[in-house]
N, C-alpha and C positions, 0 to 999 in steps of 0.2 A: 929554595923550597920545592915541595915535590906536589904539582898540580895534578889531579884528577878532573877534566873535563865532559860534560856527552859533547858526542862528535858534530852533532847539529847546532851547534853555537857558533855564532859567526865571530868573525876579529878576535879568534882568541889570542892571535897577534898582538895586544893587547896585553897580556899576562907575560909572554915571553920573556922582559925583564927581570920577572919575580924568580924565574926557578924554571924546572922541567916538567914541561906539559904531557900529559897523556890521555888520546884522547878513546873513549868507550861509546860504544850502544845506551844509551839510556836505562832501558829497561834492564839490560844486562849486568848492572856495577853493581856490584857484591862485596859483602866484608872483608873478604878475601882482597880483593883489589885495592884496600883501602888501609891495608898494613901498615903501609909506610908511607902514608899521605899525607900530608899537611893543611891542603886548601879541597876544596869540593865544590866543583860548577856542575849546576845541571837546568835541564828544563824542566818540564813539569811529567814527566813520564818516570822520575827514581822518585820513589817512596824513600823518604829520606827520616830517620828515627833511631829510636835504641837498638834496633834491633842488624840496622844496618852498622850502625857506628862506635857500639859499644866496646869498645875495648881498641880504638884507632888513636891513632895519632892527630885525627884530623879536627881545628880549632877552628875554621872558617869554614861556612855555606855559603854561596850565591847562590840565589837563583833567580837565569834572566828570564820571569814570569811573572807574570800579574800577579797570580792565585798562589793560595801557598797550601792549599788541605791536603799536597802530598807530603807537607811536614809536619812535622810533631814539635812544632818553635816551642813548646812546653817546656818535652825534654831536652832541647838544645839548651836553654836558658838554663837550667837547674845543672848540665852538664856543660857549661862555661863558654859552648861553643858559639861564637859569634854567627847571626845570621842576617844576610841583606836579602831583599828582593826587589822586583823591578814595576812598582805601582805604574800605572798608565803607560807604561812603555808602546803597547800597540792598539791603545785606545782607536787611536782613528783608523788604524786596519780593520778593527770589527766592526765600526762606523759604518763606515766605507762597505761591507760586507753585508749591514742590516739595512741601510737605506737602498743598496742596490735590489737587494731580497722583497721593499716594500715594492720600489719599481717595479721588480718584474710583475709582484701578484697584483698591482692595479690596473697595471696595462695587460695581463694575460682575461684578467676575471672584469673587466671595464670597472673598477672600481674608482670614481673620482678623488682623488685624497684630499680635496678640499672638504669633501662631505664625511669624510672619516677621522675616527678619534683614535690616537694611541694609549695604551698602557705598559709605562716600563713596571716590571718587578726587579727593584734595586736601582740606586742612582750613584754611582761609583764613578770612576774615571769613565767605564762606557757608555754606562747609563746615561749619563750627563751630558755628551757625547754626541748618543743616538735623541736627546729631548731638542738639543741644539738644533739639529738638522732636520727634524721633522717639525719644530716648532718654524724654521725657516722657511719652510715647504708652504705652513699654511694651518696645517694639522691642529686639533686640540688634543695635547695631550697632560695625561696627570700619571703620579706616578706613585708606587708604596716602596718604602724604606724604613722598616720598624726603627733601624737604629741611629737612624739619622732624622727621623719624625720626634722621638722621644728625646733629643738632642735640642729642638727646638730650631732645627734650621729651616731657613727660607728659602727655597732655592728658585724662584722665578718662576712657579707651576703649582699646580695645586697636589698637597697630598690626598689619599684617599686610601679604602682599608684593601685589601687584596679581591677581594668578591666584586668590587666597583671597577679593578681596573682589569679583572680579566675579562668582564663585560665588551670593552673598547672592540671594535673591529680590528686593530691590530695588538699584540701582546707580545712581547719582547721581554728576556729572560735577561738578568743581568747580576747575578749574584753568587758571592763564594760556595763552595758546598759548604756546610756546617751538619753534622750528623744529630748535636742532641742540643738540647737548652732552648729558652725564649726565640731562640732568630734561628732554630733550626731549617733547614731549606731543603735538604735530604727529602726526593721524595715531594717536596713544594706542591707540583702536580699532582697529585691524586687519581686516585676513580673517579673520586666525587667532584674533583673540579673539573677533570675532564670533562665528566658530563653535563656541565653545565656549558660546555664550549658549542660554539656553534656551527655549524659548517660554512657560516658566508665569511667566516672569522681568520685572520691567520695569524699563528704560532710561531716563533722563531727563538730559536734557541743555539745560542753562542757562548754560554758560560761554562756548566758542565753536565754531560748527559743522566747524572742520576736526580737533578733536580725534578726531572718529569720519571714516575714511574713507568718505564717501558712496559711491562707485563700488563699493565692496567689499559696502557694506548693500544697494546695489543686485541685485551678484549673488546677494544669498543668498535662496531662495526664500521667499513670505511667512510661510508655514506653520510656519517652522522660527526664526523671528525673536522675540526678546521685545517685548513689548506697549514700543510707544515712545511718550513725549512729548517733544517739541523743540525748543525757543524759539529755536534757532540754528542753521544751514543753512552748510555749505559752498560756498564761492562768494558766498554773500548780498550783494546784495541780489537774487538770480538763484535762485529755489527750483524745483530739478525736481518736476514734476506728480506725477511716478510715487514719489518720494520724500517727498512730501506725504502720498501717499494712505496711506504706510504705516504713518504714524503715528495713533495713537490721538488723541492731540492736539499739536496743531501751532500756535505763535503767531511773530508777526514782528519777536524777539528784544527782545520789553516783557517779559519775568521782570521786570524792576528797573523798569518805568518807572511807577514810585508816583510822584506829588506830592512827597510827604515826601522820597522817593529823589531825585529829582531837585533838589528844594533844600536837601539837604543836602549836596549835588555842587559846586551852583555854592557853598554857601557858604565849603565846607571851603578850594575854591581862590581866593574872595575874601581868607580869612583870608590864604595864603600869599603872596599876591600884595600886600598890605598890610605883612607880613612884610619880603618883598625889597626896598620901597619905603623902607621905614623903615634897611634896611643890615644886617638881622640876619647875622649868616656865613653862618650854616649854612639858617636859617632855621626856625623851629618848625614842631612836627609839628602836621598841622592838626585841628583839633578841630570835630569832629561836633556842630554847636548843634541845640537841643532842636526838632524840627520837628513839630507836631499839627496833626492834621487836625480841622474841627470836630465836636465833640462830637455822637454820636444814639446814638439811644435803641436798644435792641436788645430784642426780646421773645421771642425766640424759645427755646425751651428747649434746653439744651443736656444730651442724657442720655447720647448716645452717637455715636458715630463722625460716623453721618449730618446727626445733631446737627451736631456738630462744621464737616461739613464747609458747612453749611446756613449757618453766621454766617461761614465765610470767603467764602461765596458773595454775601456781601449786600454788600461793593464790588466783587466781581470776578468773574469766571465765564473759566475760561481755554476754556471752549466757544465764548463768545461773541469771543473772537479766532480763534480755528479756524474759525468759520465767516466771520469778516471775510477773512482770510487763503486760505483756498478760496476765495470771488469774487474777489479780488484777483488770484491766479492763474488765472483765467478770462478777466481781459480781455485788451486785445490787448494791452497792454504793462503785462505783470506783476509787470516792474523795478521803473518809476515806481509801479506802484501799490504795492508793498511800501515802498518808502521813504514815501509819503504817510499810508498806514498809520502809520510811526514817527513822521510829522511830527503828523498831526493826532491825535493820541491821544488820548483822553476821557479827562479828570481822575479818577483813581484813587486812593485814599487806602485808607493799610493800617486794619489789624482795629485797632489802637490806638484808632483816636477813638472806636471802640463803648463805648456803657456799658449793660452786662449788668441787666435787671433782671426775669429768671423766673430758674427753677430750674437748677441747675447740679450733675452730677453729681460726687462728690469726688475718684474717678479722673481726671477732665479737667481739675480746676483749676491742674494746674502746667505745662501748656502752654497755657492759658489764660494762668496770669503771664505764660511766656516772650513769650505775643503780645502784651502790652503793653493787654488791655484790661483796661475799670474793671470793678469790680461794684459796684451802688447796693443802696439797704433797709439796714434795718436791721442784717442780717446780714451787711454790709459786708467782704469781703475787699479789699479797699484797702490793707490794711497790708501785702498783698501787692508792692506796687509798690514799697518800697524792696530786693527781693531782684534784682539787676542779671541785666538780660536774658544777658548774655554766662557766664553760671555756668548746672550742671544743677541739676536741683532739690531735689539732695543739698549742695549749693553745691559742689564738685568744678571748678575751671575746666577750658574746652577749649581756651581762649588759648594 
């Protein structure tokens, strides 16, 4: 078979049995390219639809991505073409990504997080994720999910309508774009709920940047704006300067781009794409294989917050993308440099492959579990690791 890949996927070692691989720029694959294609992997950066695929040869999509609103799975279904994608695949990359974010702004702004409440918008695989971790912490938090509240599920927290949880001192975005209908999100943020935000308040936004209308965060003066961090930009790959600067921390929409996240993306859509080949109907759902990063050693103690935020800092520093991302918006074509940014990313591997062995306070050790590191010595909490990341640490799911 004849594979079309974007070139930022990892393992496409992986496919190499099926056929001949070729790998493109993302944004660049065109119908042209897709003449004589059979399969189609991409991330989230090809818009993928009739307009791309109409008149191809091509009968399979992946895509190793959470999100899918850069497809049109409408008209893929109506035109026969099979599609997988890869739900939670890097959940706890943005995890990992929003509780680091909470870290910094309580320790920068002396904010206690015991006195502070969260509010997710959306409880999906990240949402659920980041409730886990901060409900570990101590935190009260509640959360809105129209279509999982109208569902009648229980997930271990309370729901609430969206005006009650953008209230919370912290606000965290978690949900697909959707442009029209009942659970539309396009836009979610407003003028009008801007304004009602507050400036001792912070913002964090890892889903997708048109959820918040930029133009409108633009108008409102800085003073009166909650402390923002942003992994995702309206327009993107196009980041206004003046929209940059008002965030507190700013990265070029890597929340999710861990190692482990990424190959548990292409694997999940390996498996489905194997699936379809074999003649399944329906095709099974695909299953997240165990992906670890290698094993080091961690000495660092962990007594409190700072602690805390001190071992998620040791593969990641989302500073050190804010400050890649301001020079990148400096040169003279800011575009390209923002996408080079996503292409050439330095391998990043979550808190998991740490193995803990100083002291460890006994308040932090169930967000600790949730992050999936070890603890060595003899005082081994280890046995910790069969309590499933996806439950709180009352075992309570948020699923």
């Amino acid at each position: 078979m004849r594979i079309i890949a974007d070139e930022n996927m990892p393992e496409l070692g992986l496919f190499a049995g099926l056929g001949d691989i070729t790998t493109l720029p993302g944004r660049s694959i065109n119908g042209a390219d897709l003449a004589a294609v059979d399969i189609l992997l991409v991330r989230s950066v090809t818009r993928v639809d009739e307009k791309l695929l109409a008149g191809s040869p091509v009968r399979f999509v992946g895509s190793a991505t959470i999100g899918t609103d850069h497809v049109d799975t409408g008209w893929l279904a109506d035109a026969g073409i099979r599609f997988a994608h890869a739900p939670g695949c890097n959940a706890m990359a943005v995890a990992e990504y929003v509780l680091q974010a909470v870290l910094h702004w309580s320790l920068t702004f002396r904010r206690p997080l015991s006195s502070c409440s969260a509010g997710l918008v959306g409880l999906g695989n990240v949402g659920a994720r980041v409730a886990e971790l901060l409900l570990a912490l101590g935190l009260s938090v509640v959360a809105t999910d129209p279509p999982r509240q109208r569902r009648g599920d229980v997930p271990g927290l309370e729901w609430k309508d969206l005006d009650t949880v953008l209230d919370c001192d912290i606000v965290s975005l978690h949900v697909p774009l959707i442009h029209s209908g009942p659970d539309a999100t396009w836009h979610l943020i407003n003028e009008a709920r801007l304004g009602r935000l507050r400036p001792e308040q912070l913002l964090v936004n890892t889903c997708r940047g048109d959820i918040i209308d930029s133009s409108a965060l633009l108008l409102q003066r800085p003073e009166v704006l909650p402390t923002l961090v942003l992994d995702v930009w309206e327009g993107e790959p196009r980041v206004p300067a003046l929209l940059f600067q008002r965030a507190l921390l700013g990265s070029p929409h890597v929340a999710g781009y861990s190692v482990e996240g990424k190959q548990r993306g292409t694997r999940m859509v390996h498996s489905a794409l194997l699936d379809w080949l074999e003649g399944a109907e329906n095709g099974s759902p695909a299953v997240q294989g165990a992906c670890e990063g290698p094993a080091e050693a961690y000495s660092g103690q962990i007594m409190d917050h700072a602690g805390l935020l001190m071992l998620l800092q040791q593969n990641y520093r989302i500073e050190d993308d804010h400050q890649l991302l301001k020079q990148a918006l400096g040169e003279a074509d800011p575009v390209s440099a923002f996408d080079r940014l996503r292409r050439d990313y330095r391998p990043r591997h979550e808190v998991a492959n740490l193995v803990l062995t100083a002291e460890v306070a006994p308040s932090l050790v169930p967000v600790l579990r949730l992050l999936g590191v070890r603890f060595s010595g003899p005082d081994s909490l280890d046995t910790a690791s069969d309590v499933p990341a996806s439950r709180r640490p009352d075992g309570s799911s948020l699923r």
